[in-house]
C-alpha positions in Angstrom: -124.5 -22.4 49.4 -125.6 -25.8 48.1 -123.9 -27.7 45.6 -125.6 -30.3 43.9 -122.6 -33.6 43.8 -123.4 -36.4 41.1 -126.3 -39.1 41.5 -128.3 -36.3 43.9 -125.5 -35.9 46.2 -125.0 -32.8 47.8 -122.7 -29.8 49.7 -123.4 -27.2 51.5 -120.5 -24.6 52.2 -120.1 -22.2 54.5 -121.8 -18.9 53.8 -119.0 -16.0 54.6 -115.5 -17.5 54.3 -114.4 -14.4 56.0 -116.0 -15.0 59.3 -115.0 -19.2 59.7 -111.8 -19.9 62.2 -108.2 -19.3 60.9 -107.4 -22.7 61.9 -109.5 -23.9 58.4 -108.5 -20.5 56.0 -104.6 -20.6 57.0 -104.1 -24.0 54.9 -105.5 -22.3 51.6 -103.6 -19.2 52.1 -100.6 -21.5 52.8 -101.3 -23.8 49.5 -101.8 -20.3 47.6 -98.9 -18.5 48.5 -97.0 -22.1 47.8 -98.4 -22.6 44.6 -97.7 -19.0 43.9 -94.1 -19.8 44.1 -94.4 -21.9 40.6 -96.6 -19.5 38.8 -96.2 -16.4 36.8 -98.1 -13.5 37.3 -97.9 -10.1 36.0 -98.2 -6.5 37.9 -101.2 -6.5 39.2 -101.3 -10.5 40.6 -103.2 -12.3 37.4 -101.6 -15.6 36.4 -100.3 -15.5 32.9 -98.5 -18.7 32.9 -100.2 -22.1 34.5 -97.2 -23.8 35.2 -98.1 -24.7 38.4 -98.0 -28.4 39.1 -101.2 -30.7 39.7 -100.5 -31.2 43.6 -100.2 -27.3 43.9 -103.4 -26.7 42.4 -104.9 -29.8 44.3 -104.0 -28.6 47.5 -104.9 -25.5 47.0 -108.8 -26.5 45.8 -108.4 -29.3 48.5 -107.8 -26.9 51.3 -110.8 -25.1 50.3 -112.9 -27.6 50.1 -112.0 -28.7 53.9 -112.9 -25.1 55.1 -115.8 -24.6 53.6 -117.8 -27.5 53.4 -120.2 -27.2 56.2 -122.4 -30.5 55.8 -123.0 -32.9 53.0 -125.4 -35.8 52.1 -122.5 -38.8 52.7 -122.9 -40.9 55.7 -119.0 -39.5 57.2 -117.6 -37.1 58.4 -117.1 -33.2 57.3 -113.9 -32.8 55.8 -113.4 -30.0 58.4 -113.4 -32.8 61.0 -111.6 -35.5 58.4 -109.9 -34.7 55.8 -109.4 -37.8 54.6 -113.0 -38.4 53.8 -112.8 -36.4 51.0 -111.1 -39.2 49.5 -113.7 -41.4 50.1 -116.8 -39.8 47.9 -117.0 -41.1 44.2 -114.2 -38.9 41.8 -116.6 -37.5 39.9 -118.5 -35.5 42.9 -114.7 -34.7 44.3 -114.0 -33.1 40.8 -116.9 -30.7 41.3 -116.9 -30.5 45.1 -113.3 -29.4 45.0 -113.7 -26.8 41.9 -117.2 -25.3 43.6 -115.2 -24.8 46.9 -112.3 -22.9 44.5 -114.9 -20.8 43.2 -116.5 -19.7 46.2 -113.2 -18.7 48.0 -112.8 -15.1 48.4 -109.9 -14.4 45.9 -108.8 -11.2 48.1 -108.2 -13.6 51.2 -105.9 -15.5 49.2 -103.7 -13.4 46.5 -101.4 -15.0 44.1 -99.2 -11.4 43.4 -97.6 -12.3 46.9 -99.4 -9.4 48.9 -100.9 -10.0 52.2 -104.0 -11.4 52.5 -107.0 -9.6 53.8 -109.7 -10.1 56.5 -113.0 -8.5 57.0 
């Protein structure tokens, strides 16, 4: 999936989050279940109180954005290979690289009710 980044910039992320290596979908499920530990949420695992701090939800859109971003239009390195070079693109193409990334996580592979994630 593309994303289109500020000043024609772009993203593309991988296709089936599922199928990539566990050794780029363990940090999100690690930053979830973390992050998890500061929020509320009811019975069946929906948040219903955002109390979760600003690094919590950072990491967790962070990690997400190092697993799935495939290839991109900067002249560096994949954050997959660097994640440190995600600090290097302008903040406003972060702000939407990060939040597309969220989106396109799998929600199941990552709960926030504390059950165990799933795989396909």
């Amino acid at each position: 999936m593309r994303v289109d980044l500020p000043r024609g910039d772009w993203a593309d992320l991988r296709d089936n989050p599922a199928q990539m290596p566990n050794k780029y979908r363990e940090p999100v499920v690690r930053a979830v279940y973390e992050a998890r530990a500061q929020a509320t949420v009811d019975d069946q695992g929906n948040l219903v109180e955002y109390s979760m701090p600003y690094e919590a939800v950072n990491a967790m859109m962070r990690a997400a954005a190092v697993a799935l971003v495939e290839s991109w239009s900067y002249a560096l390195p994949v954050p997959s290979e660097d994640a440190s070079q995600l600090d290097e693109i302008p903040g406003d193409a972060y702000d939407v690289l990060v939040a597309k990334a969220w989106e396109a996580w799998p929600s199941d592979d990552a709960p926030l009710d504390g059950s165990s994630p799933t795989s396909s």
